[in-house]
N, C-alpha and C positions, 0 to 999 in steps of 0.2 A: 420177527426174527428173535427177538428178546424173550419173550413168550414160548419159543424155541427151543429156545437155550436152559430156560429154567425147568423146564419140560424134559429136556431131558439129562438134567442135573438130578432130579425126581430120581427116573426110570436108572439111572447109573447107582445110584445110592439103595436104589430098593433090589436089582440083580446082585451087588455084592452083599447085602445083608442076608441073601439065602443062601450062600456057597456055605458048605460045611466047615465046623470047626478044626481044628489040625487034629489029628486020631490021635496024636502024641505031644504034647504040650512039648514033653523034654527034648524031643528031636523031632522039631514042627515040619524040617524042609524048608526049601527054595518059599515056595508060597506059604509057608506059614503066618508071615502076617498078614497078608490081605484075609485070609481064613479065621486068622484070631481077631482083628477088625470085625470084620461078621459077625462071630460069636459075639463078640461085645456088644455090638447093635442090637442084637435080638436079647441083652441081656441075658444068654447063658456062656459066657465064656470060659476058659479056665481063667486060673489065679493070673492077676496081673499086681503091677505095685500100685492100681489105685486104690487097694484095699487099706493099705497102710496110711493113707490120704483120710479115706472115710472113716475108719474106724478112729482116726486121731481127730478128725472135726467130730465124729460122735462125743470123744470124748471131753471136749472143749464145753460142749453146753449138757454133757450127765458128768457121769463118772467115769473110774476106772483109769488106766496109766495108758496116758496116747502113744508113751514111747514103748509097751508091754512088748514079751517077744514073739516072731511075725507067726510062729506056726500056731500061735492061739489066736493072733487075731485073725488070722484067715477062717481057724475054726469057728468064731464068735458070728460070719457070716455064711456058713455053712460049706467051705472048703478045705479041704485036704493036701496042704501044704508042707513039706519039711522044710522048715526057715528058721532056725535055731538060732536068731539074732536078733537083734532090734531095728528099728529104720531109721535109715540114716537124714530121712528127709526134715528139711527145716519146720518149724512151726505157724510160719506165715505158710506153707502148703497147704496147710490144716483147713485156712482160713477160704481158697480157693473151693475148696469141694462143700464148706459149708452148706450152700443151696440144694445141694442133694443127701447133707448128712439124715434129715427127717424122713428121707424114703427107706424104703428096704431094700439090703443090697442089690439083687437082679435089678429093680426097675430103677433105683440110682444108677449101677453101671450102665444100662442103657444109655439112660438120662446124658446122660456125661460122655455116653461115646458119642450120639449124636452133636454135643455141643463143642465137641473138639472137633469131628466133622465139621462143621461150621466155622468155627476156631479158623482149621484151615484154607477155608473157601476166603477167610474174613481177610487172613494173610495177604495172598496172591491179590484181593482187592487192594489191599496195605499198599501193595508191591506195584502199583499201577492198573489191574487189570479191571476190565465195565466188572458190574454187578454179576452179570448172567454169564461170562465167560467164566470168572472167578467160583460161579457155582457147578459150572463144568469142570473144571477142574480140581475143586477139591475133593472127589471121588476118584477121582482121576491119579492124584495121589498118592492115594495107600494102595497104589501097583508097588511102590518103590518102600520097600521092606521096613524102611528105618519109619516109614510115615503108618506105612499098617499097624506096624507094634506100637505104634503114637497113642492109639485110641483109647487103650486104656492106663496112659500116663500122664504128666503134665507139660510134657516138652511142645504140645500144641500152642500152652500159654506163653512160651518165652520166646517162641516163633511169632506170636502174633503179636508182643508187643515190642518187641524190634522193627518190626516190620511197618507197624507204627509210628513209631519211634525215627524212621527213614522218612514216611508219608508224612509226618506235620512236624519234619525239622527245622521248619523258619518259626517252628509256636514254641519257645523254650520249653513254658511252662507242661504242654501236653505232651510233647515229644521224651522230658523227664519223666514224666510220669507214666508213658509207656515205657519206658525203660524199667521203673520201679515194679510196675505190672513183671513184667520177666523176670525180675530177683527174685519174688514170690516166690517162684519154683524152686531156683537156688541161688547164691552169693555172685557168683560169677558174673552172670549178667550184667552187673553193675559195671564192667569194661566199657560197655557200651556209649558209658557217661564219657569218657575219656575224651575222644575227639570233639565235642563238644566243648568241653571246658579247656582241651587245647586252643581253642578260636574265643576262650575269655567267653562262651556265653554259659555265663552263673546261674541265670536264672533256673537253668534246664536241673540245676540242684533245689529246689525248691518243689518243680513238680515231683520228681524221683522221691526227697524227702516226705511229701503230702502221700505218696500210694505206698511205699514203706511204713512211714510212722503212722497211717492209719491201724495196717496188717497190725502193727503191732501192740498199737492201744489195744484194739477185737480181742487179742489174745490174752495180753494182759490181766484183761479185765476178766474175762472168763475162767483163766486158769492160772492166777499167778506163780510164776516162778516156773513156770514151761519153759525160758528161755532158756535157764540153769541145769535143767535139767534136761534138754535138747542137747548143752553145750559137752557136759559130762557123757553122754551115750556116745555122743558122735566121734569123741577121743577115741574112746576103743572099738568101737563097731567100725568107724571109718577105716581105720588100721588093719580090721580085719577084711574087710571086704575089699580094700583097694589091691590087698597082696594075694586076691583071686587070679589064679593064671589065665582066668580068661578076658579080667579085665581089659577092654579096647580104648582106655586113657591112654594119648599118645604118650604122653613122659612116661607112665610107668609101664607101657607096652616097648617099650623101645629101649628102654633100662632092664628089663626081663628078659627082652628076648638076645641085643649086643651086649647089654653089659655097660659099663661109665661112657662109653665110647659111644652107644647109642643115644642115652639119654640125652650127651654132649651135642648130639645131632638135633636131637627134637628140639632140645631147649635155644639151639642157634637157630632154626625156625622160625619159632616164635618170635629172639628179639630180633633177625632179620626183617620180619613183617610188621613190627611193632615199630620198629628202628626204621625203617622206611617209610611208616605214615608219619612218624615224627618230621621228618624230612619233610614230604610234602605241605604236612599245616601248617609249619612254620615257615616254607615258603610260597606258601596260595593266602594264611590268613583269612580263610575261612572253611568251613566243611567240605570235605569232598564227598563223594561215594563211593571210590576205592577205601578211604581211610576209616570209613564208618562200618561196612563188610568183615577190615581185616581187625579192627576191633571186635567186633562180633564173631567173626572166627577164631578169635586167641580165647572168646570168653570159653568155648566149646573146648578149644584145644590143651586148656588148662584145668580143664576138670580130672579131680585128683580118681573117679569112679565113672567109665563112661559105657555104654553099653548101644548096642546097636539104633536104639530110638533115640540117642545123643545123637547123632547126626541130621535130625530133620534142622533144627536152628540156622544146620548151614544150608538149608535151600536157598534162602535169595544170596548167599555167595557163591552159589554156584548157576543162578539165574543171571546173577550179574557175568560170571566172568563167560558163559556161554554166550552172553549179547555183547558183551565188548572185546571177548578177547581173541584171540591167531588160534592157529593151529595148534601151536604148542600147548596152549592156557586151554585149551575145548579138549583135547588127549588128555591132558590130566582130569579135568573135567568128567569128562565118559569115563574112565578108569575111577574115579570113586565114586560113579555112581553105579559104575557094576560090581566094586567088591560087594555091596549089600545083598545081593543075589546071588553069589558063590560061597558063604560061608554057611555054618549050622550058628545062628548067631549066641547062645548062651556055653557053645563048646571050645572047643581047641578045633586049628589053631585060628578061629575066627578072631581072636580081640588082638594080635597083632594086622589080621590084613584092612581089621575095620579102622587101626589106627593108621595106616600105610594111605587110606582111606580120605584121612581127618588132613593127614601129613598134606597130600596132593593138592586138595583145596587151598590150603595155604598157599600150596608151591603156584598153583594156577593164578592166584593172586598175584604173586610175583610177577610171572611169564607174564600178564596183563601191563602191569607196572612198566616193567623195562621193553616191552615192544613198544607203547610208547611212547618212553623215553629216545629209543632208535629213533623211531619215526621223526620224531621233533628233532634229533641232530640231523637226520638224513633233510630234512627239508630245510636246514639253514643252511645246511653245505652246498647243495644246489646250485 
C-alpha cells in the first residue's frame, strides 16, 4: 500500500508538471498557480521572486550588487521583467538558494521547484502525516493557489520549519532551530519563538540562535557589510512596495481600504489572539497547540508586504482548526480557503479579499478557542 502511495505521489507530480504555463503571467487566472507551478518544474516558467534569491546568492560567492535593481537582475538570467526597484528580501534568503546559485538559472529554478515540492510534502509529514501520505499530498497542494505560486518562492521554507518546530517541541534545542530555519526567509517568523519562552523553555533560543547566527556568519564572510546595505534598501523599497494597492498585508490592507478604523480592527485581532494565548500559557504552563498556531499566524498576519503565496505558512492553522474546531471555526476556515480562487492575485481588489483571508484564520482560531471554553463551562454546570 505504501508503495502505492508513493507511486502515485510520482504519477501526481509528473501530470501537473505537463499542464501549460499561464498565457499571461500578469492576469494568470483562477489556475494560474498550479500552471506557474508547472512551468517552474520543467524550469521554463515566467519571472518569479526566486530570481532575486539566486541572483543575490550568485552574488555572495562573485560579484556584482545582490541588492541591484530587479529588471536587470531578471535580465542577468535571460527574462523580461519591468521591476524598477530593488528586493526587499533579507540576506540570509541569499543563503537558502546558495546550493543552486552554481547552476544556471532554468535548471536551478527547476532544481528548487522540486525541492520546495518536497519542502511541502516534508511539512504535512512535520504536521503528523506517514511518509507516503504526505507524498500524496504535497502535489496535492499546489491545487490551492497560495501553495502553486509557492514553487517559486521561499514561503515553502518557513512552512516547513514551523511545522518542525510543532513536530520536535519537547527538543528545545531542534524545535529553535527550526524556528531560526523560517526566519531565513524573513524576521517575522521569529514569533514563533514566543510561546515557547512563554513556558520558560530557553534553551529553544539557543537552537534558533545556532540556524540564525550561522546564516549570518555564510554571509558575512562572503560579502561583508551586506547586512548595511540590505538595512539601507529595505527603508526605502519597503516604503514603497508596502503602499502598493494591492498589497494583501492585513494591517495595511484594511488601513487602505476603511481607513484608521480599519486598521483599529486588524490590529485588535491580532492582540485579541495574542492576548488570548497569553492567557492560556500562563494558565496551562506549558505549550499548547492552539497557542503555537496563533503565534505563527500573527507572524503571517504582521507582515508589513504580503501577497498571495503569504498565506501557505498558515496551512497547519488552518489544518488544525479544521480538526479541532465547530462549525463556526471550519466556515471561516472554508471561507479563506476559497478567497485564493476568487481573486486575479497580483491585481485589485485581490489584496484586500486575500487579507479578509488572513483576518478569518485568526478569527477561526478564535471560534476554536471559545467553543471550548463553552464546552468546559457547559460540562461543569451539569
Amino acid at each position: 500500500m505504501r508503495i502505492a502511495l508513493f507511486l502515485l505521489a510520482i504519477l501526481e507530480a509528473a501530470v501537473i508538471a505537463a499542464l501549460p504555463a499561464p498565457a499571461n503571467p500578469d492576469k494568470p487566472r483562477v489556475d494560474g498557480g498550479i500552471r506557474m507551478a508547472a512551468a517552474q518544474l520543467r524550469g521554463a516558467g515566467p519571472p518569479v521572486d526566486l530570481v532575486q534569491d539566486y541572483v543575490g546568492a550568485r552574488s555572495l560567492v562573485g560579484e556584482g550588487d545582490p541588492y541591484e535593481v530587479l529588471t536587470e537582475a531578471y535580465a542577468s538570467v535571460g527574462l523580461v521583467w519591468p521591476a524598477e526597484h530593488r528586493s526587499t528580501h533579507p540576506p540570509t534568503a541569499f543563503v537558502l538558494t546558495l546550493p543552486i546559485a552554481w547552476l544556471g538559472w532554468r535548471v536551478g529554478a527547476a532544481v528548487w521547484a522540486w525541492l520546495m515540492l518536497a519542502t511541502i510534502a516534508g511539512a504535512w509529514w512535520a504536521l503528523g502525516a506517514r511518509a507516503d501520505v504526505a507524498a500524496v499530498l504535497g502535489p496535492v497542494t499546489l491545487l490551492w493557489p497560495p501553495a502553486g505560486w509557492s514553487i517559486g518562492q521561499l514561503t515553502p521554507v518557513w512552512l516547513l520549519g514551523i511545522a518542525l518546530a510543532w513536530r520536535w517541541r519537547k527538543e528545545s534545542l531542534r524545535s529553535g532551530a527550526s524556528i531560526g530555519l523560517a526566519a531565513l526567509t524573513k524576521l517575522l517568523p521569529t514569533l514563533s519563538l514566543a510561546p515557547f519562552l512563554l513556558v520558560r523553555r530557553w534553551r529553544t533560543i539557543l537552537g534558533y540562535t545556532a540556524a540564525v547566527g550561522f546564516a549570518l556568519l555564510v554571509i558575512t564572510i562572503l560579502r561583508p557589510g551586506i547586512v548595511t546595505r540590505y538595512l539601507s534598501v529595505s527603508r526605502s523599497v519597503g516604503r514603497e512596495q508596502a503602499a502598493r494597492p494591492e498589497n494583501s498585508a492585513l494591517l495595511w490592507a484594511f488601513d487602505h481600504r476603511f481607513g484608521l478604523a480599519g486598521a483599529a480592527a486588524a490590529l485588535g485581532l491580532v492582540a485579541w489572539v495574542l492576548g488570548t494565548s497569553l492567557v492560556r500559557l500562563r494558565s496551562r504552563e506549558h505549550l499548547d497547540e492552539w497557542s503555537f498556531w496563533a503565534w505563527s499566524w500573527a507572524g503571517v498576519a504582521l507582515l508589513p508586504i504580503a501577497w498571495i503565496y503569504s498565506l501557505l505558512p498558515l496551512l497547519p492553522a488552518v489544518a488544525y482548526c479544521l480538526r479541532r474546531g465547530g462549525l463556526v471555526s471550519r466556515a471561516l476556515i472554508i471561507f479563506a480557503i476559497s478567497v485564493p480562487f476568487a481573486v486575479d492575485p497580483f491585481g485589485l481588489p485581490g489584496g484586500i479579499r486575500l487579507a479578509f483571508a488572513t483576518a478569518s484564520i485568526g478569527m477561526s482560531l478564535l471560534a476554536v478557542h471559545y467553543a471550548r471554553m463553552l464546552s468546559l463551562v457547559w460540562s461543569r454546570t451539569r
